[in-house]
C-alpha positions as CSV (number, residue, x, y, z in Angstrom):
1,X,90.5,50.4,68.8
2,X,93.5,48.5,68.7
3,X,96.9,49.9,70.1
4,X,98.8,50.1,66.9
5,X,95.9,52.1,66.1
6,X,96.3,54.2,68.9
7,X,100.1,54.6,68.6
8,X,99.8,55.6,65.2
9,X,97.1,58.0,65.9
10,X,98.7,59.6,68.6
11,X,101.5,60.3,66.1
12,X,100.2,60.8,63.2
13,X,96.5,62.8,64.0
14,X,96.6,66.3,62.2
15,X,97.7,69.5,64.5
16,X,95.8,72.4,64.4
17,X,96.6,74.8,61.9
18,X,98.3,77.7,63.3
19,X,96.8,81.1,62.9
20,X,97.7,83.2,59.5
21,X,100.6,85.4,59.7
22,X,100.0,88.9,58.1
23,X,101.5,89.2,54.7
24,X,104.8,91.1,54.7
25,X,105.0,94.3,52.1
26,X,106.6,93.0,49.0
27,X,110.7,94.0,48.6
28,X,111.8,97.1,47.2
29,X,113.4,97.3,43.9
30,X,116.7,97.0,45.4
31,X,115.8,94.1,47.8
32,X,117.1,90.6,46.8
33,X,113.6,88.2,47.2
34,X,115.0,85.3,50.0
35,X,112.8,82.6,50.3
36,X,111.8,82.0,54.2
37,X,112.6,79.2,56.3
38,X,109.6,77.3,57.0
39,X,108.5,77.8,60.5
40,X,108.8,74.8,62.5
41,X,106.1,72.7,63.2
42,X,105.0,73.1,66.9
43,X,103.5,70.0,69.0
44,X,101.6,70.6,72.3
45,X,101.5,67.8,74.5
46,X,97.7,66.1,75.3
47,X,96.9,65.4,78.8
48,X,97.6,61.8,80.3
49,X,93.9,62.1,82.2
50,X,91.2,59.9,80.5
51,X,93.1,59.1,77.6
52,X,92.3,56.6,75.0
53,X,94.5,54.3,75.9
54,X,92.8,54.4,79.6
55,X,89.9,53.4,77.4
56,X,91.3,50.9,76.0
57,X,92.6,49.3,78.9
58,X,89.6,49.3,80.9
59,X,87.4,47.8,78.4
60,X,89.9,45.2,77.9
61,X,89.9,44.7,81.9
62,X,86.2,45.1,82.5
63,X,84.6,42.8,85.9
64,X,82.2,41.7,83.8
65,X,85.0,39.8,81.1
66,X,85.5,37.1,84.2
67,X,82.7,35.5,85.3
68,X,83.3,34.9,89.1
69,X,83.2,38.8,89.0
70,X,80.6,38.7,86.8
71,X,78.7,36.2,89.0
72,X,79.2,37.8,92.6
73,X,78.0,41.7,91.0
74,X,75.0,40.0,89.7
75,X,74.0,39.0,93.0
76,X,75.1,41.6,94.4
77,X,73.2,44.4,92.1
78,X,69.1,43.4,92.7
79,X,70.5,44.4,96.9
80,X,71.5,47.5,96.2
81,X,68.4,49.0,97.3
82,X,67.7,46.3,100.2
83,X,71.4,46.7,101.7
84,X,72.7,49.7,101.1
85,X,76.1,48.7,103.0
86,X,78.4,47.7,100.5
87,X,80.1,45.3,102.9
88,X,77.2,43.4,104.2
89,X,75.7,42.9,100.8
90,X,78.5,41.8,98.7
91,X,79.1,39.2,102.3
92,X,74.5,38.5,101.3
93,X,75.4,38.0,97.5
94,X,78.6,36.0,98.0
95,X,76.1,33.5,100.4
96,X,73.6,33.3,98.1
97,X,76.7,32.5,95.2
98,X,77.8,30.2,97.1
99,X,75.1,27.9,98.0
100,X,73.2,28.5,94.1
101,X,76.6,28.5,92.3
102,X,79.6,27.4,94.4
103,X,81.3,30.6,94.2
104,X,84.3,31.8,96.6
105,X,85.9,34.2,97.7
106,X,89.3,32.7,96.3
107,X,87.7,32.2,93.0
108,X,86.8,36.1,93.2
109,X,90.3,37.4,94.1
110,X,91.4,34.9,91.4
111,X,89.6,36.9,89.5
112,X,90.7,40.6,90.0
113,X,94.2,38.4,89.8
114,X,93.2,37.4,86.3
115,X,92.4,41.2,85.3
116,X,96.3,42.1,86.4
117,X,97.5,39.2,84.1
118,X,95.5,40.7,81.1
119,X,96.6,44.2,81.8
120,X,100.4,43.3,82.3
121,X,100.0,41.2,78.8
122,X,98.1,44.6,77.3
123,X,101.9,46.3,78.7
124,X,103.8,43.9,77.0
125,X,102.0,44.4,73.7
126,X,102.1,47.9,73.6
127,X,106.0,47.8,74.3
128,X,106.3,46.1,71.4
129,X,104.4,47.8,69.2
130,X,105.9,50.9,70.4
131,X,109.1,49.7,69.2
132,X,107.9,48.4,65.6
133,X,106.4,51.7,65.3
134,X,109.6,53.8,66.2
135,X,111.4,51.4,63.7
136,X,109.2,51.7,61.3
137,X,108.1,55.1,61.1
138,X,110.8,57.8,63.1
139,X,114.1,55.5,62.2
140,X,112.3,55.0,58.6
141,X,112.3,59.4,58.2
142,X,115.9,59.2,59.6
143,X,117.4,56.9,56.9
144,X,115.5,58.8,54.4
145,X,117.2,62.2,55.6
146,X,120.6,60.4,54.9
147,X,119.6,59.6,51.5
148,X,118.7,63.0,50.9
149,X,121.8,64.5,52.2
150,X,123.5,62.2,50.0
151,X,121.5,63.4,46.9
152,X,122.5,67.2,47.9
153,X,126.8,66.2,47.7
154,X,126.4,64.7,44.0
155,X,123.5,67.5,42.6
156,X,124.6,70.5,43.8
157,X,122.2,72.7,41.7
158,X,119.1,71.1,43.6
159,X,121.2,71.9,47.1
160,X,118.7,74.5,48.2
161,X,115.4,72.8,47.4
162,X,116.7,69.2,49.2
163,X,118.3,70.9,52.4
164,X,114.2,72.2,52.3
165,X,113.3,69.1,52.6
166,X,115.6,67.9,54.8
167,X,115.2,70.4,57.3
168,X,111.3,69.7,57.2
169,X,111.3,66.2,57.7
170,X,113.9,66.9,60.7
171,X,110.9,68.6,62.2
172,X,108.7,65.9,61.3
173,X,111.0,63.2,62.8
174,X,111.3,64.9,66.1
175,X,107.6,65.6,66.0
176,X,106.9,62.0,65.7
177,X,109.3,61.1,68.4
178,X,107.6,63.5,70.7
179,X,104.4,62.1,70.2
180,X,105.6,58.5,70.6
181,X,107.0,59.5,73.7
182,X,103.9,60.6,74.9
183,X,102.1,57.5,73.7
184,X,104.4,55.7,76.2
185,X,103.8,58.1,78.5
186,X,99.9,58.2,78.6
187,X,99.6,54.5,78.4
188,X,102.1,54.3,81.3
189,X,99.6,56.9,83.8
190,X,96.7,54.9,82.4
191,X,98.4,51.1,82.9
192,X,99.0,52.2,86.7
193,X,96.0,54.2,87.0
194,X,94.0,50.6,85.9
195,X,96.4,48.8,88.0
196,X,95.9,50.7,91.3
197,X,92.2,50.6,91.0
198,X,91.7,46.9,90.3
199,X,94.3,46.4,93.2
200,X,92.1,48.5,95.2
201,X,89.4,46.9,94.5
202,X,90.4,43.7,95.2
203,X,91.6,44.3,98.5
204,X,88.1,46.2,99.0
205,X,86.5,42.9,98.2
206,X,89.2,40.9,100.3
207,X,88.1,43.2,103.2
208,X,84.3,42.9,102.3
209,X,84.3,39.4,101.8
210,X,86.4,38.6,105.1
């Protein structure tokens, strides 16, 4: 799934539907009926652990995408259960790469290098789509507010019903704000989650491959 899918689904999925309230006993005869403020709508952060957008970032960084990683796990996997010292057989499939297929071991850190450039490019595209989302869909709800508060000066006899609405899509906005926040958030923890384990793995490989 794309990350303007994933933005936009982190702000926009339904909530859970708060549990009935128990209806009130209807006012007396001399009780004035007062419509009730509508309660405002609640938003519980989701973890940053396993995310989608971890997902999303590892499928787009996966070893097997460059082919010197590719190449060196291929022969690497049929010794798994002839070396089972992760060092010596990656140092066995990396001899074996090299004198079938000319691989290195500078052509494999290369490639872990290459998995950093997609992920900071994945960084960059989310920033942007972050902010085309915020203009596009919390400023949008802010300039619509202003309209409405405009529309409740020149027709006062709609005043109550349009200070409704304005007070629900306040809650909306800063719903949608929080949730965008969060979007940054989680794709932050998983951007250096995926960073720090492809960095650590590639100084693994630099230490097994001497």
């Amino acid at each position: 799934m794309p990350f303007m899918d994933l933005i936009k689904k982190a702000i926009f999925e339904e909530e859970p539907q708060a549990a009935q309230q128990p209806a009130r006993p209807a006012p007396g005869p001399a009780t004035a009926a007062r419509p009730s403020d509508p309660a405002p709508v609640a938003y519980v952060p989701m973890g940053t652990r396993d995310n989608q957008f971890y997902t999303r970032l590892a499928k787009q960084t996966d070893l097997s995408a460059v082919p010197e990683l590719a190449k060196i796990e291929g022969f690497a996997a049929p010794l798994a259960t002839v070396i089972t010292d992760k060092s010596l057989r990656y140092k066995a499939a990396l001899a074996t790469a090299q004198s079938q297929g000319g691989l290195t071991k500078d052509a494999i850190l290369k490639g872990f290098d290459s998995l950093l450039t997609v992920l900071n490019s994945s960084a960059t595209t989310f920033s942007k789509q972050t902010d085309d989302v915020l203009r596009t869909e919390v400023d949008a709800k802010i300039g619509q507010i202003s309209d409405i508060n405009e529309s409740i000066q020149q027709k006062q006899k709609e005043i109550a019903d349009l200070q409704q609405q304005v007070k629900s899509m306040q809650s909306q906005t800063e719903v949608s704000r929080a949730k965008l926040q969060e979007a940054k958030n989680n794709f932050a923890a998983a951007l250096e989650r995926r960073r720090t384990e492809i960095q650590q793995q590639r100084k693994e490989f630099e230490t097994i491959l001497g």
